[in-house]
matplotlib code that plots the C-alpha trace (Angstrom):
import matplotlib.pyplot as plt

x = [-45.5, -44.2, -40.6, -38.7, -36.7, -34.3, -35.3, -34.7, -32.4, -33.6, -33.6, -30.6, -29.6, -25.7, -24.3, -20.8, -19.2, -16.0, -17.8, -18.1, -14.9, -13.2, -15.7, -14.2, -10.6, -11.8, -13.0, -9.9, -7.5, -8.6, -10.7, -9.6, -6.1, -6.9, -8.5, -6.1, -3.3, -5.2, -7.5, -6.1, -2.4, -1.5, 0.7, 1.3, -2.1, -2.6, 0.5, -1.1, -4.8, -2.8, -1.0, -4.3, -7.2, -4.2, -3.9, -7.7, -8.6, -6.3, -8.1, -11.2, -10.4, -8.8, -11.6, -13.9, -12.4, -11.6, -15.8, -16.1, -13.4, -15.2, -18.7, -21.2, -23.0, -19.7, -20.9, -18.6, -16.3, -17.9, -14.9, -17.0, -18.1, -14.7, -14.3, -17.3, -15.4, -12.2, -14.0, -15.7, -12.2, -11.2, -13.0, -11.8, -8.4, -9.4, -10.8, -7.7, -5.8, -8.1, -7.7, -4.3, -3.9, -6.8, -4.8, -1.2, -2.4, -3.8, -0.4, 1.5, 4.5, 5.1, 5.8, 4.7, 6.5, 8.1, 7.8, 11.1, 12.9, 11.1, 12.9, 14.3, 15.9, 13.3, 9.6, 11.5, 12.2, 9.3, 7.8, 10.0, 8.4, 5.0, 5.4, 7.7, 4.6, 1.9, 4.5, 5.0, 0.9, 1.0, 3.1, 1.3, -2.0, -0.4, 1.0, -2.4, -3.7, -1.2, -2.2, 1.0, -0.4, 3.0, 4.2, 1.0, 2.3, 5.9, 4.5, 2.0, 4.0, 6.8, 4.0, 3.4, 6.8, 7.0, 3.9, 5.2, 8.0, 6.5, 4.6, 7.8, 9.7, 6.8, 6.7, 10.5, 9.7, 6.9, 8.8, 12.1, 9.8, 8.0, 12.2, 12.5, 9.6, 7.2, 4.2, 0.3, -0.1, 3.0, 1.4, -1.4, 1.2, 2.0, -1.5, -2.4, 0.8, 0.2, -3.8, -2.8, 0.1, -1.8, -5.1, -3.0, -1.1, -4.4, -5.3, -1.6, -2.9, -6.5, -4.6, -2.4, -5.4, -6.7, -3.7, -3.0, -6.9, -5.8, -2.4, -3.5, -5.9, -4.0, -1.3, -3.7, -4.6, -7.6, -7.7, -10.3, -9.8, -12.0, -11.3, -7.4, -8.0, -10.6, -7.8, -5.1, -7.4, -7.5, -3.7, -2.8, -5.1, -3.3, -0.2, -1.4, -2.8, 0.7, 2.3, -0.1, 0.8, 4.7, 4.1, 2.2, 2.9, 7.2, 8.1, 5.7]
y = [-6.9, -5.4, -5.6, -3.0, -2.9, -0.1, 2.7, 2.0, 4.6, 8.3, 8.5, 10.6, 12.1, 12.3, 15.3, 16.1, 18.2, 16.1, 14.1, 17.4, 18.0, 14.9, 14.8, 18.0, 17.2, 14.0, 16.2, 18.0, 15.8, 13.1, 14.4, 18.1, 17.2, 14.7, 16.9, 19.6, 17.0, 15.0, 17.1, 20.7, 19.7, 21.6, 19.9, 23.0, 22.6, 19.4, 19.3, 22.4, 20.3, 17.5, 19.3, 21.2, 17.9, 15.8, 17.9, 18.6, 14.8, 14.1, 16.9, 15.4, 11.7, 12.5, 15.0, 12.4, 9.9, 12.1, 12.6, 8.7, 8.1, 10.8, 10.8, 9.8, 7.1, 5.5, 4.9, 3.8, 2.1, -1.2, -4.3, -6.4, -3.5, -2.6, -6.4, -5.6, -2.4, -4.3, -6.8, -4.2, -2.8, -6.0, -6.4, -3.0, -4.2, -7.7, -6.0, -4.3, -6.7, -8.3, -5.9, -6.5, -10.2, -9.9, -7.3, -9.3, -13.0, -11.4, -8.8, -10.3, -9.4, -7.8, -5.6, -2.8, -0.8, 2.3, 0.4, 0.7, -1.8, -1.8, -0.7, -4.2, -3.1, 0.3, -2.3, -4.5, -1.4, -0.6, -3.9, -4.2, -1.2, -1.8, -5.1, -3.6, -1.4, -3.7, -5.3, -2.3, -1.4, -5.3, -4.6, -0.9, -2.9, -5.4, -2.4, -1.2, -4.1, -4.3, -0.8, 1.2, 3.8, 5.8, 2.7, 2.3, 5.9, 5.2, 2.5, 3.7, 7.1, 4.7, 3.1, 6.7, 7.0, 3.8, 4.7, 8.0, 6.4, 4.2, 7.0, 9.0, 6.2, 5.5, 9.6, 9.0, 6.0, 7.9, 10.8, 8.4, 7.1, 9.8, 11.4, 8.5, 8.8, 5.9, 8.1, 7.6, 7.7, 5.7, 2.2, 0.1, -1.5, 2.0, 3.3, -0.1, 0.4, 3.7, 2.7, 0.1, 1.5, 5.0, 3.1, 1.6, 4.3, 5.7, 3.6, 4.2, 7.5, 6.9, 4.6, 7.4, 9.7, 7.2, 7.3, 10.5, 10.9, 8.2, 10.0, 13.4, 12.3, 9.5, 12.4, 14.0, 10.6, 9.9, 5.9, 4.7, 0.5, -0.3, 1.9, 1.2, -1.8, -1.3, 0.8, -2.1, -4.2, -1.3, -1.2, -5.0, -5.0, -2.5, -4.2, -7.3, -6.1, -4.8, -8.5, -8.8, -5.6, -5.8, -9.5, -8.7, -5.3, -5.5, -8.6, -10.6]
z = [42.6, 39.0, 39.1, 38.1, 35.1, 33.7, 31.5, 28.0, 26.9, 25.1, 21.5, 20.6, 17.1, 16.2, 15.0, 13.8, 11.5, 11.0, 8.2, 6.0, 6.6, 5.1, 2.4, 1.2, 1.7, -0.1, -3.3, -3.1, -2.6, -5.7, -8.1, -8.4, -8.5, -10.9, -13.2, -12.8, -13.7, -16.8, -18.1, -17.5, -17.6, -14.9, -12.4, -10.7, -9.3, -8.7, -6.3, -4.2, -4.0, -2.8, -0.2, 0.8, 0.3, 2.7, 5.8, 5.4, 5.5, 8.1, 10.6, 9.7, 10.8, 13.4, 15.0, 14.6, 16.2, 19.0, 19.3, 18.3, 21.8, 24.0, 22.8, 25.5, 23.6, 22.2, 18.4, 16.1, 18.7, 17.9, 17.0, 15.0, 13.0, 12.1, 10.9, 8.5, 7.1, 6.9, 4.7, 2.7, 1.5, 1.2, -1.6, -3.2, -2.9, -4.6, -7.8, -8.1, -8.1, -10.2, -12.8, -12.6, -12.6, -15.8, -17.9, -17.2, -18.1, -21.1, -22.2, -25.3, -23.8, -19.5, -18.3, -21.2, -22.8, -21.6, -18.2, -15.7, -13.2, -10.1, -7.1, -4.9, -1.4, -0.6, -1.2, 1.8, 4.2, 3.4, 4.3, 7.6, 8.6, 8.7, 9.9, 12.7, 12.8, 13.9, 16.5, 18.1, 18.5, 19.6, 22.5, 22.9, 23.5, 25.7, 27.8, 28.5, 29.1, 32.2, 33.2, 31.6, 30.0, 29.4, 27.9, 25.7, 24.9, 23.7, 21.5, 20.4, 19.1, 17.7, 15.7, 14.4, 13.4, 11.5, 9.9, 8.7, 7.3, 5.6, 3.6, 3.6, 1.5, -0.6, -1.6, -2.5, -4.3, -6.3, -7.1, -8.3, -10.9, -11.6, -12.9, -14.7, -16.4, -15.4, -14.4, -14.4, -18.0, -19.4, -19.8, -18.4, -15.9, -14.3, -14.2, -12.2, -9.7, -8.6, -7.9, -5.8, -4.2, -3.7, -2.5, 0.2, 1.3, 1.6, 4.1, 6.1, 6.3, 7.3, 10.4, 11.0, 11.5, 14.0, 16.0, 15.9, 17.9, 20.1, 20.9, 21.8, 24.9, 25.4, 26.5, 28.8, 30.6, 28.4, 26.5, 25.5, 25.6, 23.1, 20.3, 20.9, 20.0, 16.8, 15.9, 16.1, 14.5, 10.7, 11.2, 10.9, 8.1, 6.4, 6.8, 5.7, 2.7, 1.8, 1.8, -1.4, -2.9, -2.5, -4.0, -6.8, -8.3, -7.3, -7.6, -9.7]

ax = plt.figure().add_subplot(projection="3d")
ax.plot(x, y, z, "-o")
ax.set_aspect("equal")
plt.show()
């Protein structure tokens, strides 16, 4: 007698809008405000495509996440494919730095001219938060792991918070340079630390859109294990990352 054996499952084709969505806060967020700031010199602008392209991207990632936790076939929730992204930036980040470590070895004289003093005390909050950061969604995880989902909860929204202020200090650091002068165009040194610094605080915000979807139905009672834990996994990468830009670009 044939032995049974279970149905392979149906062919099924993905849909979402949420990938749209991000690609055009994407387009305006970077490139339109770029050009409006460098090639049409209107700062005006740029400033309202980066407070319109933010928000925009940020709705995007976090709506698809939310599909990615509640979707029936659970795409995208994979841990080892997150470790395949992770390495993929990784190398982003490394010809940065790259760039960096190429154009200083090879300056006459460092930092450039028209270059400032870099800021001591706020880069160490700064670190102390995110590292405080990946703690906090340590013991978040460990909470859920124990069946505490309102403690998962409190972490996890103190994580948020960390996060945020994180991106809030590096805003204030921005704009404290930008009043002294040192912007994107004053020498090679300040082009290179607002890519790197602005790439990672990218990514902050990209993790903040991921918990953000994981908050929301995590308040109604809805966490998904796996995807908690991918998203753990993007956030101590990000904070690792930093220990090599704080190293390199503020006190090197």
């Amino acid at each position: 007698m044939p032995h049974d054996t279970p149905a392979a499952p149906a062919p099924h084709w993905e849909t979402s809008v949420y990938p749209l969505i991000i690609t055009a806060g994407l387009l305006v967020f970077l490139p339109l405000a770029f050009v409006f700031k460098f090639v049409y010199h209107q700062p005006f602008v740029a400033v309202l495509c980066l407070g319109v392209g933010a928000p925009v991207m940020i709705y995007g990632i976090a709506g698809w996440v939310r599909e990615a936790i509640g979707g029936e076939h659970g795409e995208g929730l994979a841990f080892p494919a997150m470790g395949w992204f992770i390495l993929a930036e990784a190398m982003i980040f490394v010809s940065f730095f790259a760039s960096y470590w190429f154009m200083r070895l090879n300056a006459g004289t460092w930092p450039p001219v028209g270059s400032v003093p870099m800021p001591v005390v706020l880069p160490l909050v700064m670190t102390a938060a995110l590292v405080l950061s990946s703690i906090t969604i340590h013991l978040g995880e460990a909470q859920l792991e124990r069946g505490d989902q309102a403690g998962f909860r409190r972490w996890l929204m103190l994580t948020v918070m960390l996060g945020l202020g994180f991106l809030s200090m590096s805003i204030y650091e921005w704009s404290h340079l930008f009043h002294l002068g040192f912007n994107f165009e004053t020498n090679a040194y300040s082009t290179i630390f607002y890519t790197i610094t602005g790439f990672h605080g990218s990514h902050v915000l990209v993790g903040l859109g991921i918990f953000v979807a994981i908050l929301i139905p995590a308040l109604r009672g809805r966490i998904n294990h796996h995807f908690v834990r991918t998203g753990a996994l993007y956030w101590h990468f990000v904070d690792l990352i930093w220990f090599f830009v704080v190293s390199q670009v503020y006190f090197w």
